[in-house]
C-alpha positions, -999 to +999 in steps of 0.1 A: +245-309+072+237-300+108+219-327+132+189-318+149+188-319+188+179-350+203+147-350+229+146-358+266+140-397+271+109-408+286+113-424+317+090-447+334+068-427+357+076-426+395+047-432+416+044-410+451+026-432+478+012-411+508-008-420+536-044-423+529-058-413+494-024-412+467-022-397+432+004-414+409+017-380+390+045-392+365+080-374+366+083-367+331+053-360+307+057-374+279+045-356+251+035-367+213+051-341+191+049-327+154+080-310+148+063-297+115+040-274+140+046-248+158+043-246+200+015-222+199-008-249+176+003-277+199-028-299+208-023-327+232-044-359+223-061-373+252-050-415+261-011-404+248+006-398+284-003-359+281-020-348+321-053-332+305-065-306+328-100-308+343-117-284+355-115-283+394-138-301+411-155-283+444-149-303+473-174-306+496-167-287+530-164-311+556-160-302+597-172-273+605-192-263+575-212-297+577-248-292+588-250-305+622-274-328+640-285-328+669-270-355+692-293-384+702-299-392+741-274-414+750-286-449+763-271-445+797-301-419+805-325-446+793-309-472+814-308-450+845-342-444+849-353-418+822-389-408+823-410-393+800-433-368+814-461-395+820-435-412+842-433-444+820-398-451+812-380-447+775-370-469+758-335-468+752-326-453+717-299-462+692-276-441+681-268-440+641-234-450+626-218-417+613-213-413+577-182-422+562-162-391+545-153-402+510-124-383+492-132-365+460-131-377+432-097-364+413-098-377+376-063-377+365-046-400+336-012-415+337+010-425+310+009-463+320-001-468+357-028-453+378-022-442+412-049-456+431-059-436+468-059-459+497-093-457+516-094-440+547-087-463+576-122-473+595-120-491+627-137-524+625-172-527+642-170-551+671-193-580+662-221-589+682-221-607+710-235-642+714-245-668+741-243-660+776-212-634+770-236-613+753-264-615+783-234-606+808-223-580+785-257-567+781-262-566+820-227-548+820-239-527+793-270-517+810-252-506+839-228-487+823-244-473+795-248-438+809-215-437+810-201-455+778-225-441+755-212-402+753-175-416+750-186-437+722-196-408+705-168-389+711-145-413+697-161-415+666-161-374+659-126-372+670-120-400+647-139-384+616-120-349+623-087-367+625-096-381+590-108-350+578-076-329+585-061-361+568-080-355+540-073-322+537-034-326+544-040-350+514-057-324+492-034-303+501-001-322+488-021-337+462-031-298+449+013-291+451+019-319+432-009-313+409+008-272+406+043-285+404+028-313+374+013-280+354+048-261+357+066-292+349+042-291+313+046-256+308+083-262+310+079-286+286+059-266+262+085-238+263+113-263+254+093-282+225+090-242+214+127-236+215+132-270+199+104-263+172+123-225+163+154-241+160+140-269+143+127-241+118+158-222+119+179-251+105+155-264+082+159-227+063+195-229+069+196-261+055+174-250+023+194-219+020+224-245+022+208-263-005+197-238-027+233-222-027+251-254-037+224-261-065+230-225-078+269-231-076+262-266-095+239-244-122+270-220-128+298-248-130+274-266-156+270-231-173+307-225-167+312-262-189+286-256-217+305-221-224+339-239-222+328-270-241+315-248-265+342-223-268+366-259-271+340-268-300+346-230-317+383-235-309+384-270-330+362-256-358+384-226-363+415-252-360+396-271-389+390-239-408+427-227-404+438-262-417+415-262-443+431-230-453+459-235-457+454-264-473+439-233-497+468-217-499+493-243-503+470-246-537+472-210-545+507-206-542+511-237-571+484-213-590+504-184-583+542-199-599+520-212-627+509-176-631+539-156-635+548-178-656+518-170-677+528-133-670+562-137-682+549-141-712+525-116-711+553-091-706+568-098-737+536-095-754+524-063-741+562-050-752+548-054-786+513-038-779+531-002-765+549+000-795+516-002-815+502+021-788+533+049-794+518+051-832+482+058-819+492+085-798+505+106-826+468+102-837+452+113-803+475+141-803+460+152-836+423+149-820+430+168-785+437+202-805+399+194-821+386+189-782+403+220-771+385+239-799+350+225-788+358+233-749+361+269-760+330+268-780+315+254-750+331+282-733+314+310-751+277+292-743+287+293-709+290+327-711+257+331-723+241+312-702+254+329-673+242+360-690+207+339-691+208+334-658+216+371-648+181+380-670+164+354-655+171+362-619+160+401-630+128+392-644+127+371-609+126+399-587+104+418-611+076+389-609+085+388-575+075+422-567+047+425-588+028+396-573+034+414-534+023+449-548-007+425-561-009+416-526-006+451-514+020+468-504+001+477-467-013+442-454-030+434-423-028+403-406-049+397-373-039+373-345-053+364-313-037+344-288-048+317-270-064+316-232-042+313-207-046+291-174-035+326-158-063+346-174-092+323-158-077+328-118-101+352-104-097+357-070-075+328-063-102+310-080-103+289-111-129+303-139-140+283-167-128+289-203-161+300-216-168+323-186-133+345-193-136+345-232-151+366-258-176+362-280-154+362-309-160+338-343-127+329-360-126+320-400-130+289-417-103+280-434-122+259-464-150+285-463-153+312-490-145+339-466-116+327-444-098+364-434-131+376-419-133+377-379-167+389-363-168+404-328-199+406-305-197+430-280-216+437-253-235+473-242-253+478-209-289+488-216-308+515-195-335+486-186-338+450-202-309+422-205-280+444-221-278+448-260-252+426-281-236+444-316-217+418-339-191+440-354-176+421-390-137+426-399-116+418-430-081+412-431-061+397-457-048+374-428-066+363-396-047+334-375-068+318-347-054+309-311-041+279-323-022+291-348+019+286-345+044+306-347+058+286-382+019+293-398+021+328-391+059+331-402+047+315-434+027+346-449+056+368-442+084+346-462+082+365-492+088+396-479+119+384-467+128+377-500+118+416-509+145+425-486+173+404-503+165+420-538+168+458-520+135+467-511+126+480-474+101+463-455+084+471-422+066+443-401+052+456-368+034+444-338-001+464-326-019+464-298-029+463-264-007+446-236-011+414-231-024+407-266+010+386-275+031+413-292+062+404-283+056+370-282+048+370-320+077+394-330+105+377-304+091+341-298+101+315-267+131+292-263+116+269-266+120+246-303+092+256-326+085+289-307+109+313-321+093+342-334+093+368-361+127+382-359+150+351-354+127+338-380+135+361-405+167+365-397+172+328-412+153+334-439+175+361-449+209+338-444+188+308-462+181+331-491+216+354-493+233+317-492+210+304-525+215+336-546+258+332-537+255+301-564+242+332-584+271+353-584+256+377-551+277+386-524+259+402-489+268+426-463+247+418-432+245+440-401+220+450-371+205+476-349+186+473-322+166+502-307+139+515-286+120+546-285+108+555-249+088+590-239+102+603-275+140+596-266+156+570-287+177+546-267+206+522-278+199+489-268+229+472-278+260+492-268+282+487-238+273+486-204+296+517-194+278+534-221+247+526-212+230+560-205+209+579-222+220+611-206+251+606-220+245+595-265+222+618-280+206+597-314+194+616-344+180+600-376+189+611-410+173+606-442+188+599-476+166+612-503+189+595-527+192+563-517+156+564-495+178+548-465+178+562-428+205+561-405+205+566-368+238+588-352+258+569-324+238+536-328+254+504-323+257+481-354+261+450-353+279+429-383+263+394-391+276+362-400+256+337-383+216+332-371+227+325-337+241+357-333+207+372-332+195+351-303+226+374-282+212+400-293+174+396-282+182+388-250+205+415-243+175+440-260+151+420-239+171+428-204+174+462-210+141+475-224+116+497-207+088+476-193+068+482-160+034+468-146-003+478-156-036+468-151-037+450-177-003+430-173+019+427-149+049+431-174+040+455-196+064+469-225+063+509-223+086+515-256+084+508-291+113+485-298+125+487-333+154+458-346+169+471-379+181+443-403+197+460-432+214+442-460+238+452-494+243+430-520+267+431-548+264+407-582+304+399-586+299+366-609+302+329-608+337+313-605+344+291-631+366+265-613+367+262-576+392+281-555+394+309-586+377+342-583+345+352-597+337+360-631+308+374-656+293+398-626+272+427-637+284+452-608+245+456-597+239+464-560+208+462-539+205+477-505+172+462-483+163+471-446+137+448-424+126+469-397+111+444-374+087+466-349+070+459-315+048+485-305+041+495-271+003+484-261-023+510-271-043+512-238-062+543-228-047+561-198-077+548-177-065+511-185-028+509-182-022+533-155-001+514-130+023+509-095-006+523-074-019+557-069-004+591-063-015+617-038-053+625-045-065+594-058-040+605-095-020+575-114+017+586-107+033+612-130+056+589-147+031+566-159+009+589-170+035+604-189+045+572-207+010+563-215+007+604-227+037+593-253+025+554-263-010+571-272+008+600-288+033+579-315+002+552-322-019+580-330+009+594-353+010+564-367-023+559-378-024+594-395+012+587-417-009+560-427-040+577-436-019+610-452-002+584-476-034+570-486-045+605-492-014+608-511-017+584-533-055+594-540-043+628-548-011+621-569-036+593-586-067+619-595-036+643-605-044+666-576-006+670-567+006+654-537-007+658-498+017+663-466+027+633-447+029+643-411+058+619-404+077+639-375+048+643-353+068+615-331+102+598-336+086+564-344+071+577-377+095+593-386+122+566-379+098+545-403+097+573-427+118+552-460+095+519-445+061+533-448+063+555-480+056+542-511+089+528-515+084+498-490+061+473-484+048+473-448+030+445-426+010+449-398+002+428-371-028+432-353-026+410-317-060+404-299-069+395-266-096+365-266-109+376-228-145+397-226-127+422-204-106+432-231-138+436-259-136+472-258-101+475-262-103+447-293-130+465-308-108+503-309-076+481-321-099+459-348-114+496-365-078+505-363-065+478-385-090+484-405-084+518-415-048+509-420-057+477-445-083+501-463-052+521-475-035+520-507+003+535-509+013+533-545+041+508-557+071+500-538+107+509-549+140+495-547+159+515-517+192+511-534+208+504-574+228+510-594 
């Protein structure tokens, strides 16, 4: 515990006598003080030894800046004869006593004693004169009163100035001592300051001091509850331990008593296994009986596995029918939702409802929930500009807020189709931008993966169900793209990767109604994940370039091939042995998962600037040439097999398919015949600069979901 500083004693005050008027100014001031406060909130209380300063007093001027009189006539002219103008003689006047300078008045207050001034020192007047000495003096004083009189006076101003300069030598030291008083206090003050901080600075050392050896008393009265309680734990477990053995001291007497008891036991159980020896002669006799039943059971195994071989057949037959009820060419529409990108105009942010089209989405719980109506806009010659409401069916429409697991949802069973050998087709159409690839490749995101990883599980999920039916798959991939009519191998090596250096060719079996594509890369599958590699490789090394319409703009159809054998060997009968009771029956499927270029005009997707003359560029124009060319293909195969299937229906004989006006129909050949079932997705734009382009892709996808194609059949049995 540090001490605090002791303060100055107060010592009696020292009184300065001077000549004349004195000011008792005390040596030390001493000062009544709150140690609590702090210097700057310091107020002195008048009557406690603290000098209170008054304001200065104005002393009045004395000397020279005294108004002067005019001096009387002195008596000695009166006594020598002074006349007045008549002649008559004056009287003899009297001169006034001069006024007594008085000191100013200098209120000051003392600790304990109060300097008292001494008055100025006055020369006593003479007293009158009486009896006879004053007649003489008179006489004397008549006679020389001329010349006494002016002397007289003289005296008495050289007397007043001498006690004027003493007055002022007075002030003068009075004024020092009153300056050295005020720098004495202010001395004082800044002390009683220091004093006060350090006052403050030990007080919160002292706390802090405090507070520290109250937390280090908290912590060694924690420190004794935990060990008085652990001491407490500690006896209890002693008590426990005691108690058990105690316990066991009681078991062990159990224990002898027991084997005892087993001892005897022994000998009676001798005498049970010879009783038991005689039973099993009798067992013996009923395990040939159970043997005989377990091969009974045998045989009905047999034919229930032979059940179950006829029951997964009329499977695939119900199967198909329903999804040739269905239709075996379905349309399902999509339209993305509005990006925050697609409202920036300019730098600008646009409202949603300024960017969008006029476009009314189904109902879900309303009787018609596949229809999607359109309202375009046409500029009129005069007038506001007429509005058309165009009306679309689809089997299928998916609003913008649809997900990717929704839409992946109506497309499961055709998975399915794939496993028991049928061919399938699912591709992507319409302008860029629309989401194409999105819906066919997805994000990275979890929940965003897209057609093609999606189905790729499906097909794992379902090849892994139908092994506990006695099915074994094969399961490779291709990947592909089809760019100004060339085909291009999107998954070989990168020292390979040249188009100038592969030529591809696709064959056709008529047979087996499978295609094959020459020096393509395929791809054996064991696992989901491996498709993921293979997406992104296809994604780095397709053909895309910017448009109008997108910046990133795919300019080739990119085909992924999934195809997939199946062989029924049997079910094993025990595990670790090999399969039995398999029929020999093979399927053959193939998934081609398809995303279409976008089907711009060349007046839309035109893009990287301008060639000489005002002309798109040569190459673009040329890729746009071959996008519109194969989509146009497209959508006559489709109408030709419709026509077909009229014709071959009426009995009319069959039509021509026009399948190798481009390499993407005809690479779909085996997908869009009649032997196939075939998906399309229509993907829309939701903006109202895009309506014109909706409107040519909606008509589209109509025509396609108007036409019929006759059953589907298996690609591959035997």
């Amino acid at each position: 515990m540090s001490r605090l500083p002791k303060l100055r004693s107060t010592s009696p005050p020292t009184v300065h006598t001077i000549s004349g008027p004195t000011l008792a100014v005390p040596s030390t001031i001493t000062t009544r003080t709150n140690l609590k406060r702090k210097a700057d909130t310091i107020e002195e209380e008048p009557g406690d030894g603290v000098v209170q300063e008054q304001p200065r007093r104005k002393i009045a001027a004395l000397g020279t800046a005294r108004p002067t009189r005019p001096l009387q006539p002195a008596r000695a002219g009166a006594a020598n004869g002074g006349r007045t103008a008549s002649g008559s003689a004056l009287p003899a006047p009297v001169p006034k006593p001069l006024t007594k300078p008085r000191a100013p008045a200098i209120t000051r207050q003392a600790p304990r004693t109060r300097g008292t001034s001494a008055p100025p020192t006055q020369r006593p007047r003479p007293k009158p004169p009486s009896g006879a000495a004053n007649r003489t003096r008179a006489a004397a004083g008549r006679n020389a009163g001329s010349r006494t009189g002016a002397n007289s006076i003289d005296d008495e101003l050289m007397t007043e100035r001498a006690n004027l300069a003493s007055l002022r030598s007075q002030h003068d030291l009075i004024f020092a001592q009153l300056s050295e008083s005020r720098a004495l206090e202010l001395n004082h003050r800044r002390e009683l300051v220091g004093f006060s901080d350090e006052i403050e600075q030990l007080k919160k050392k002292h706390t802090g001091e405090i507070e520290e050896l109250e937390e280090r008393m908290q912590q060694r009265a924690k420190e004794m509850e935990d060990i008085t309680e652990e001491l407490r734990l500690c006896r209890e477990d002693l008590e426990r331990e005691r108690e058990n053995t105690t316990q066991l001291r009681v078991v062990i007497g159990e224990g002898e008593t027991k084997v005892s008891e087993l001892e005897t036991q022994v000998s009676d159980l001798e005498g049970q296994n010879s009783r038991l020896r005689a039973q099993n002669a009798g067992l013996e006799a009923s395990l040939a009986e159970t043997r005989r039943q377990l091969s009974a059971s045998d045989d009905k195994l047999s034919i229930l596995k032979q059940e179950v071989v006829e029951a997964e057949f009329e499977r695939r037959k119900l199967h198909n029918m329903v999804q040739e009820l269905k239709g075996n060419i379905r349309v399902f529409c999509r339209v993305r939702p509005i990006l925050p990108a697609d409202a920036l105009s300019n730098g600008q942010q646009l409202a949603i409802e300024d960017v969008a089209a006029d476009i009314d989405y189904p109902n879900p719980d309303a009787e018609t929930p596949n229809v999607i109506q359109l309202t375009s806009s046409t500029p009129a010659f005069s007038g506001a500009p007429r509005k058309e409401t165009h009306t679309f069916t689809f089997d299928r429409v998916f609003p913008p807020q649809s997900s990717q697991e929704q839409v992946f949802e109506e497309i499961e069973l055709l998975v399915q189709s794939v496993v028991d050998g049928y061919n399938v087709c699912v591709f992507a159409y319409g302008q860029t931008g629309s989401g194409k690839s999105w819906t066919m490749e997805g994000g990275s995101a979890d929940g965003q993966a897209g057609m093609i990883p999606r189905a790729v599980e499906q097909v794992f999920r379902v090849a892994g169900e139908m092994k506990n039916r006695g099915w074994e798959y094969h399961i490779e991939g291709e990947f592909l793209e089809i760019y100004n009519e060339t085909i291009h191998d999107l998954l070989t090596k990168d020292s390979d990767y040249d188009s100038s250096k592969k030529k591809h060719e696709i064959k056709h079996d008529p047979k087996t109604h499978t295609t094959r594509v020459t020096n393509i890369t395929t791809v054996p599958l064991t696992t989901p994940s491996q498709v993921h590699t293979l997406l992104s490789l296809a994604h780095s090394r397709r053909s895309v370039a910017a448009t109008l319409v997108n910046e990133r703009s795919s300019r080739s159809h990119s085909v992924f091939i999934l195809r997939i054998a199946g062989t029924h060997v049997g079910i094993p009968t025990e595990p670790g042995a090999p399969p039995t009771g398999g029929t020999g029956e093979k399927c053959s499927g193939c998934l081609n998962l398809v995303d279409l270029a976008g089907s711009e005009r060349l007046n839309v997707s035109f893009a990287n600037g301008s060639g000489p003359g005002g002309l798109p560029e040569k190459e673009r124009v040329k890729e746009t040439q071959n996008i519109n060319k194969s989509l146009s293909a497209l959508g006559d195969v489709i109408a030709a097999l419709g026509d077909k299937y009229e014709r071959e229906k009426s009995g009319k004989g069959e039509g021509h398919v026009p399948y190798r006006n481009s390499k993407l129909t005809y690479l779909l050949q085996n997908s869009l015949s009649g032997s196939s079932k075939t998906l399309m997705f229509l993907n829309l734009s939701p903006l109202a600069a895009h309506s014109g382009e909706s409107l040519t892709s909606l008509r589209f996808a109509t025509k396609v979901n108007n036409t019929q194609i006759g059953g589907a059949k298996k690609s591959g049995k035997s």
